[in-house]
ROKEZA-93810 format. One record per residue (C-alpha): x, y, z; chain; residue number from 1. Coordinates in Angstrom, 3 decimals, always signed. Layout:
REM residues N
<pt><x>X</x><y>Y</y><z>Z</z><mol>A</mol><seq>NUM</seq></pt>
...
//
This chain:
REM residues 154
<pt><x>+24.874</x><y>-26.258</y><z>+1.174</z><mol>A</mol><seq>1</seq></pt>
<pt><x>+24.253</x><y>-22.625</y><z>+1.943</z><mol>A</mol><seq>2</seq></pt>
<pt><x>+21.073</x><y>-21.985</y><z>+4.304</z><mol>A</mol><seq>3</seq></pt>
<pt><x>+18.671</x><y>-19.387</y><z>+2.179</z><mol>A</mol><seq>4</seq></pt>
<pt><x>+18.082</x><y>-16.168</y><z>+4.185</z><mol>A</mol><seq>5</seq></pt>
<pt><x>+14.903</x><y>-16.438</y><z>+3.211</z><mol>A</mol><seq>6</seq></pt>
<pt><x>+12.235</x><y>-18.538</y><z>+3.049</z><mol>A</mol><seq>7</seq></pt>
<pt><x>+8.599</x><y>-18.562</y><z>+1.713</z><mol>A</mol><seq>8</seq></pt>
<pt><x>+6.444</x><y>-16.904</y><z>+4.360</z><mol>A</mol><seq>9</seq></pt>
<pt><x>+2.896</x><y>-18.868</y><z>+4.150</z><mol>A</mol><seq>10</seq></pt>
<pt><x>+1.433</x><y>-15.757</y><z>+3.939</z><mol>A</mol><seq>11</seq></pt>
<pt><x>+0.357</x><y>-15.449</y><z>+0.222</z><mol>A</mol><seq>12</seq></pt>
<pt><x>-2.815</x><y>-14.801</y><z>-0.354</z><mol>A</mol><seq>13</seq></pt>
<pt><x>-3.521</x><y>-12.633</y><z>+3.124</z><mol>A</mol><seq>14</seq></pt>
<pt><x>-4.588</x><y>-9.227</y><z>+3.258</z><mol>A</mol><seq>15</seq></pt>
<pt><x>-1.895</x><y>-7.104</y><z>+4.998</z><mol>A</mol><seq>16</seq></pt>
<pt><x>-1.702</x><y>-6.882</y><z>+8.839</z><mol>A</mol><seq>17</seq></pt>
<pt><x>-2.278</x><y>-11.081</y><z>+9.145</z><mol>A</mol><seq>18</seq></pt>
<pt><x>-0.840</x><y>-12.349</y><z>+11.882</z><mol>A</mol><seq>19</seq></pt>
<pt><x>+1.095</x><y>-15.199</y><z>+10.616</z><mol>A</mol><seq>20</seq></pt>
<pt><x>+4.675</x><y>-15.915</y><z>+11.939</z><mol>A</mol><seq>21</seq></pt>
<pt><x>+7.317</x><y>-15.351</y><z>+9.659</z><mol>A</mol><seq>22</seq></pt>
<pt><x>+10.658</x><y>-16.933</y><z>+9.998</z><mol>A</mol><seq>23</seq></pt>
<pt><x>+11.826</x><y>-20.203</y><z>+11.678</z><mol>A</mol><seq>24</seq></pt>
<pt><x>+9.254</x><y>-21.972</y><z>+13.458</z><mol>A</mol><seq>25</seq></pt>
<pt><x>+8.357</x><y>-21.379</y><z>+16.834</z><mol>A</mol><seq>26</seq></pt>
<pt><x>+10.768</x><y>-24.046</y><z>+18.532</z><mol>A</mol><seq>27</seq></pt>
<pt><x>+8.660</x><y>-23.571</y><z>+21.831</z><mol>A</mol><seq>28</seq></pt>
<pt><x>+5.380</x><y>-22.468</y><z>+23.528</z><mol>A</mol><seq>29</seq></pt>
<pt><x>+5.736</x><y>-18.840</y><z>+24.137</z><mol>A</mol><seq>30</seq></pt>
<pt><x>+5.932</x><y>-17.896</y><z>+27.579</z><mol>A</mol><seq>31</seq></pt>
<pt><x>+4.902</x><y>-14.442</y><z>+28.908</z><mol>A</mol><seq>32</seq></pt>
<pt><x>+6.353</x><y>-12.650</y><z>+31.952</z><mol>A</mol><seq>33</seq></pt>
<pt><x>+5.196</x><y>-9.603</y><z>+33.675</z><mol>A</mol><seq>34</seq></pt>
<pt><x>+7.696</x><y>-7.482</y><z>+35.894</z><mol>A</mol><seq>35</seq></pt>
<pt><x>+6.268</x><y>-4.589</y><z>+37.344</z><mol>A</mol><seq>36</seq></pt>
<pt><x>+7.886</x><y>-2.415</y><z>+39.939</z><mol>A</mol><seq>37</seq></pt>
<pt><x>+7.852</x><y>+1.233</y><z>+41.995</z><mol>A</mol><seq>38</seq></pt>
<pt><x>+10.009</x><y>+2.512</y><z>+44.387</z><mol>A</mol><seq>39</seq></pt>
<pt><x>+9.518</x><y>+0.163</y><z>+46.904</z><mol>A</mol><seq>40</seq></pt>
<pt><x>+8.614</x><y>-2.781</y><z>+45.120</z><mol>A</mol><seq>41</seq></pt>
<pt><x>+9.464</x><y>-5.325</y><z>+42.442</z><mol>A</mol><seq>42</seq></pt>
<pt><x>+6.237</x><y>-8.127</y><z>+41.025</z><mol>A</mol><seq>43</seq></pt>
<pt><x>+7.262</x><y>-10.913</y><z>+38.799</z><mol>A</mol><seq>44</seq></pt>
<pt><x>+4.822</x><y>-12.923</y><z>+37.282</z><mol>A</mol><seq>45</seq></pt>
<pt><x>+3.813</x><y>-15.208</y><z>+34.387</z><mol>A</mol><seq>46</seq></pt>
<pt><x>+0.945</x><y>-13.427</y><z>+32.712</z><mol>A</mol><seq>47</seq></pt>
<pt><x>-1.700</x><y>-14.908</y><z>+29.483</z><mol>A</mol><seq>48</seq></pt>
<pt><x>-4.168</x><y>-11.856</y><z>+28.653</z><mol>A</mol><seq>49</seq></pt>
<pt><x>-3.613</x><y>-8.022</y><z>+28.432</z><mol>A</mol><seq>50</seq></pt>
<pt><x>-6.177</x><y>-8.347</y><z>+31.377</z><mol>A</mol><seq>51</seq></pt>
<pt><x>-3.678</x><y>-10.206</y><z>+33.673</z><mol>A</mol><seq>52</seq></pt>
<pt><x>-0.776</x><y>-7.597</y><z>+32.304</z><mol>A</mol><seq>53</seq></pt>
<pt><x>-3.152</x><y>-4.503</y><z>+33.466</z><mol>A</mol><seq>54</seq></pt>
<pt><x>-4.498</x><y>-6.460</y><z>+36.683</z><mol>A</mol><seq>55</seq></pt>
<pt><x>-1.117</x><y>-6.935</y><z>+37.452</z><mol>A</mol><seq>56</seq></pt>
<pt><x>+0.739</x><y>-2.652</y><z>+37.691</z><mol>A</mol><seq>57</seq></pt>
<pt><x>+0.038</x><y>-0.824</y><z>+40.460</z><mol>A</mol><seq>58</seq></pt>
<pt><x>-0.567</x><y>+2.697</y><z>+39.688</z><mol>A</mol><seq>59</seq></pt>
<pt><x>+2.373</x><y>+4.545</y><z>+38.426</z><mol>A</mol><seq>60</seq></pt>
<pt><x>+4.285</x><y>+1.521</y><z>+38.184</z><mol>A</mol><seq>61</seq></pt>
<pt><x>+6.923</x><y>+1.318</y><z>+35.906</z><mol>A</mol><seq>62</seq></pt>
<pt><x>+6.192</x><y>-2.503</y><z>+33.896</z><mol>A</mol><seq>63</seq></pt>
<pt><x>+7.912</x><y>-4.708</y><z>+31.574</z><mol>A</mol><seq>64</seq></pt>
<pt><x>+6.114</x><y>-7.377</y><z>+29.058</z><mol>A</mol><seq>65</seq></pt>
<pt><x>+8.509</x><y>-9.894</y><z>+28.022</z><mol>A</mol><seq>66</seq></pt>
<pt><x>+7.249</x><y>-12.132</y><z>+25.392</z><mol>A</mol><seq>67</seq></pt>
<pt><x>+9.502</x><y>-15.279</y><z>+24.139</z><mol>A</mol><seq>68</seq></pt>
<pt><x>+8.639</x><y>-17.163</y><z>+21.424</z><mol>A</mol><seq>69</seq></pt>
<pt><x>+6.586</x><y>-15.346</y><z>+18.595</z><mol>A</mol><seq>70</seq></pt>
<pt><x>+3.612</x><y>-17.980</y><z>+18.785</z><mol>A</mol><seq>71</seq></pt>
<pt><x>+1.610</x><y>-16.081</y><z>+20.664</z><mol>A</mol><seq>72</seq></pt>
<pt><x>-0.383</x><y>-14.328</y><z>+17.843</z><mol>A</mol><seq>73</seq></pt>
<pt><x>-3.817</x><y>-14.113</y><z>+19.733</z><mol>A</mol><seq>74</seq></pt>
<pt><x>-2.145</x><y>-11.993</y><z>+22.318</z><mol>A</mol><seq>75</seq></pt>
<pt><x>-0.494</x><y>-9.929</y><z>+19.993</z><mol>A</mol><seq>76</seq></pt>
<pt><x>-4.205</x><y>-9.304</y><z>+18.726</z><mol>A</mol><seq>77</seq></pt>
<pt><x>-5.409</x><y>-8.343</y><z>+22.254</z><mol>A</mol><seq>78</seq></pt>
<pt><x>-2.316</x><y>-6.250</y><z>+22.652</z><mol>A</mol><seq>79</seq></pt>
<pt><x>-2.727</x><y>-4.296</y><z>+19.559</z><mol>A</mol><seq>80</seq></pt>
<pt><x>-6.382</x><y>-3.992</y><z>+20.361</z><mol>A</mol><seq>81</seq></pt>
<pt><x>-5.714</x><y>-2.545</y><z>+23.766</z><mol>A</mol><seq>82</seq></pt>
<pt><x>-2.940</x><y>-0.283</y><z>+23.247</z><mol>A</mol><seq>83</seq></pt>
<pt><x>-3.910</x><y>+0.967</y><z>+19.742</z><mol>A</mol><seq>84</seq></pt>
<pt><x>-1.173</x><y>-0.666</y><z>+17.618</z><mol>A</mol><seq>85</seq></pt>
<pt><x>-1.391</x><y>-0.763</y><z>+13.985</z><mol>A</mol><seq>86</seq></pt>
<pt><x>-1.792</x><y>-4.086</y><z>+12.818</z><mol>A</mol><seq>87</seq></pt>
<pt><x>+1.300</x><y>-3.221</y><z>+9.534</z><mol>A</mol><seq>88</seq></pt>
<pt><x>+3.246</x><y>-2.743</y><z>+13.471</z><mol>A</mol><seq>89</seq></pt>
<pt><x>+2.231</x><y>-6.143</y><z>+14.948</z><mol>A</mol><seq>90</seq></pt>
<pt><x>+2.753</x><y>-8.054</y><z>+11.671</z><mol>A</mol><seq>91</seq></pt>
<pt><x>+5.963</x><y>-6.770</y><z>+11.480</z><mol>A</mol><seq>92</seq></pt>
<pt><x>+7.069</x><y>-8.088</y><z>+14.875</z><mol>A</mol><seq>93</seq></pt>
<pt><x>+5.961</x><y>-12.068</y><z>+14.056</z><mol>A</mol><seq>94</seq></pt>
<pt><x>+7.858</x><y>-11.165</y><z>+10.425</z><mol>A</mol><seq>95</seq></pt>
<pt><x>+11.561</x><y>-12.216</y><z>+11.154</z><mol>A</mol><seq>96</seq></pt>
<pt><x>+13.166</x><y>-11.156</y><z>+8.421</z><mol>A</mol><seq>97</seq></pt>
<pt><x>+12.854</x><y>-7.301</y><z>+9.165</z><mol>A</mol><seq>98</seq></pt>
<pt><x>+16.028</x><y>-5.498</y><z>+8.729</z><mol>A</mol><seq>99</seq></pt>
<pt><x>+16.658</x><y>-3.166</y><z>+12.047</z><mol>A</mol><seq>100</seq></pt>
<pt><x>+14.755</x><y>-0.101</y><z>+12.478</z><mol>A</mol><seq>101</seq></pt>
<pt><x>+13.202</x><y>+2.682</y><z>+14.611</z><mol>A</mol><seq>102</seq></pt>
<pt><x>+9.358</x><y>+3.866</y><z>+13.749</z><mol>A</mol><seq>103</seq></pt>
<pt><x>+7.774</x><y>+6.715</y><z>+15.949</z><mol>A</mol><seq>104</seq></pt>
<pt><x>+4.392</x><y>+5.838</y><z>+16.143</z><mol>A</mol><seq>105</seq></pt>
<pt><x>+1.516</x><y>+7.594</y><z>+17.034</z><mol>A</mol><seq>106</seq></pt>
<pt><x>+1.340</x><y>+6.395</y><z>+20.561</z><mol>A</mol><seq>107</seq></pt>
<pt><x>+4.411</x><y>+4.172</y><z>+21.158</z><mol>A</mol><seq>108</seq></pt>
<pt><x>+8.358</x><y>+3.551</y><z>+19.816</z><mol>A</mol><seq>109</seq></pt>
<pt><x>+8.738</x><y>+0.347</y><z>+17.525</z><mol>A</mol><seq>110</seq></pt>
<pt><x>+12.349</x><y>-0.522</y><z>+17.105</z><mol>A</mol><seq>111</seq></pt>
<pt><x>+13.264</x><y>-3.950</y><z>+15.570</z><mol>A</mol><seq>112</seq></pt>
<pt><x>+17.089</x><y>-5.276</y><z>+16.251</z><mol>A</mol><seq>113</seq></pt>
<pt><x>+19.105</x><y>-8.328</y><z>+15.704</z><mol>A</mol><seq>114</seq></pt>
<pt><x>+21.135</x><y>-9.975</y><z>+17.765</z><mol>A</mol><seq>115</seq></pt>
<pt><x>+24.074</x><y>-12.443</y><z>+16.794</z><mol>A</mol><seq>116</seq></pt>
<pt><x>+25.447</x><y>-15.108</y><z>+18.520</z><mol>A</mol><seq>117</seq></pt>
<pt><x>+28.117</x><y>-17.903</y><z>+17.648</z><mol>A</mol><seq>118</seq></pt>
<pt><x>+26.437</x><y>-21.884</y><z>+18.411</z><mol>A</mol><seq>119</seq></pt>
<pt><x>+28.206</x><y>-24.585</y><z>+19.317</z><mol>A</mol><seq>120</seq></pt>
<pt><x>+29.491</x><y>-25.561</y><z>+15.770</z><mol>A</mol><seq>121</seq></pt>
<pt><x>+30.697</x><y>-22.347</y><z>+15.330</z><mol>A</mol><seq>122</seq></pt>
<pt><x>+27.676</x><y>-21.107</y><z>+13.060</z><mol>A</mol><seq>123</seq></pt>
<pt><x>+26.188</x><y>-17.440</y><z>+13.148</z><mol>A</mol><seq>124</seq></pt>
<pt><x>+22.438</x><y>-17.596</y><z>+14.799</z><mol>A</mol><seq>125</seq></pt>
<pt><x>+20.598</x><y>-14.569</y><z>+14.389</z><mol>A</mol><seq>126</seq></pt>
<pt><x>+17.307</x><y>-13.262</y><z>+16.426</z><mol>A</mol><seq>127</seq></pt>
<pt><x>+14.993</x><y>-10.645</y><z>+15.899</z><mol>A</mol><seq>128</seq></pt>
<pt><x>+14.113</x><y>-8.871</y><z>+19.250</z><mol>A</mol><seq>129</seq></pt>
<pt><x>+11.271</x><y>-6.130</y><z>+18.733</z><mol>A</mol><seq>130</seq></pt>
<pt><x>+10.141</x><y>-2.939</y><z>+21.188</z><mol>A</mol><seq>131</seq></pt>
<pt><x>+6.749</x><y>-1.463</y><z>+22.055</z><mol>A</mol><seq>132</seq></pt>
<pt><x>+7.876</x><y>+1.439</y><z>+23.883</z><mol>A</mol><seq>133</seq></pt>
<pt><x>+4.958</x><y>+3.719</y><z>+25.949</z><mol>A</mol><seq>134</seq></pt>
<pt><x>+5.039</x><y>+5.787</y><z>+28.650</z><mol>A</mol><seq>135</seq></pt>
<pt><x>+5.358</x><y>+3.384</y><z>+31.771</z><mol>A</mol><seq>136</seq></pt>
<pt><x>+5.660</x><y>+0.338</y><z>+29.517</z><mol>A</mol><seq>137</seq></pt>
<pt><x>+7.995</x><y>-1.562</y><z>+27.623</z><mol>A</mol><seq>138</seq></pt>
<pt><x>+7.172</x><y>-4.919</y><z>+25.298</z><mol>A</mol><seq>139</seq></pt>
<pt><x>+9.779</x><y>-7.361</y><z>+24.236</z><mol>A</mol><seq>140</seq></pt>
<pt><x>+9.218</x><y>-9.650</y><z>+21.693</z><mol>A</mol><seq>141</seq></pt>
<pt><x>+11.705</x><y>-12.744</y><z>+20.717</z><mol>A</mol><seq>142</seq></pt>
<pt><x>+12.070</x><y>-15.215</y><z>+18.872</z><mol>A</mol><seq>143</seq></pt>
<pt><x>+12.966</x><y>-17.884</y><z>+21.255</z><mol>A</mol><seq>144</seq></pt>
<pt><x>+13.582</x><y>-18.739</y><z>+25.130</z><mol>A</mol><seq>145</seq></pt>
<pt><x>+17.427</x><y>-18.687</y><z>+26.945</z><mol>A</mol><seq>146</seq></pt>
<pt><x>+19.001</x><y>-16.622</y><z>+29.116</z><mol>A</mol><seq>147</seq></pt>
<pt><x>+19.838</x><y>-13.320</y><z>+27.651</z><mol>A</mol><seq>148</seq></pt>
<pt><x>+17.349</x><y>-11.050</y><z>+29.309</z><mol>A</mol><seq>149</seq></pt>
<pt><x>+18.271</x><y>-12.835</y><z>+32.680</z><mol>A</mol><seq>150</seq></pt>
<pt><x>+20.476</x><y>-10.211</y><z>+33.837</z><mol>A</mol><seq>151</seq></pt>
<pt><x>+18.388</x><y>-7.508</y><z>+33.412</z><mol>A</mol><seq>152</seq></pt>
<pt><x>+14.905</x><y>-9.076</y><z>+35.220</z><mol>A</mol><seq>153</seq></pt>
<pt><x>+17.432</x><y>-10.315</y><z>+37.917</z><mol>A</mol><seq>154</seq></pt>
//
């Protein structure tokens, strides 16, 4: 039998901008990871709390916010809080059924993609990665945890 593209979304009923997860459920606990670096240096580090994120640049640092696994809706709050991000924006990154896009916002870049890979029984998996761009800063958001950022932290 087919698999449906979509699926209901739990979130009838809920004024717009509700951080519910949309998609296939969270197969892990989301794990957060801070790199930070200058010209002379390079910090990695697990981080829980925009406080640890911004405890954790130096000044004029250069950082990255990788989040994996889309069960970290509290943080998402605290991000959106902290960086001015429009809550239609941060719903929109736990809703994985978002077709590919690029939105100038105010204060940041918000691009959705896909990415496609072939499993082990030869079946199409699909993944929503989304982009907070600002000045300075860059937050990743996926769906789930491998390898396919490793290159680029390494």
């Amino acid at each position: 039998m087919a698999e449906s593209l979509h699926s209901p979304s739990g979130k009838a009923g809920l004024p717009p901008g509700a951080l519910v997860h949309v998609g296939a459920q969270p197969q892990t606990a989301g794990r957060v990871t801070l790199i930070s670096y200058g010209p002379d240096h390079c910090i990695e580090r697990e981080v829980h709390t925009v406080d640890d994120i911004l405890a954790g640049r130096r000044e004029g640092d250069t950082a990255w916010v990788h989040c994996e696994g889309l069960d970290i809706a509290p943080l998402l709050s605290e991000i959106g809080a902290r960086f001015q991000v429009h809550p239609l924006v941060l719903e929109d990154i736990l809703n994985t059924h978002q077709r590919p896009k690029f939105e100038e916002i105010d204060n940041c870049l918000f691009i959705v993609l896909k990415t496609l890979r072939v499993d082990g029984s030869q079946a199409v998996q699909h993944e929503q990665i989304s982009l907070l761009v600002f000045p300075g800063l860059l937050i990743t958001f996926r769906e789930r945890r491998d390898d396919l950022f490793d290159s680029l932290s390494q």
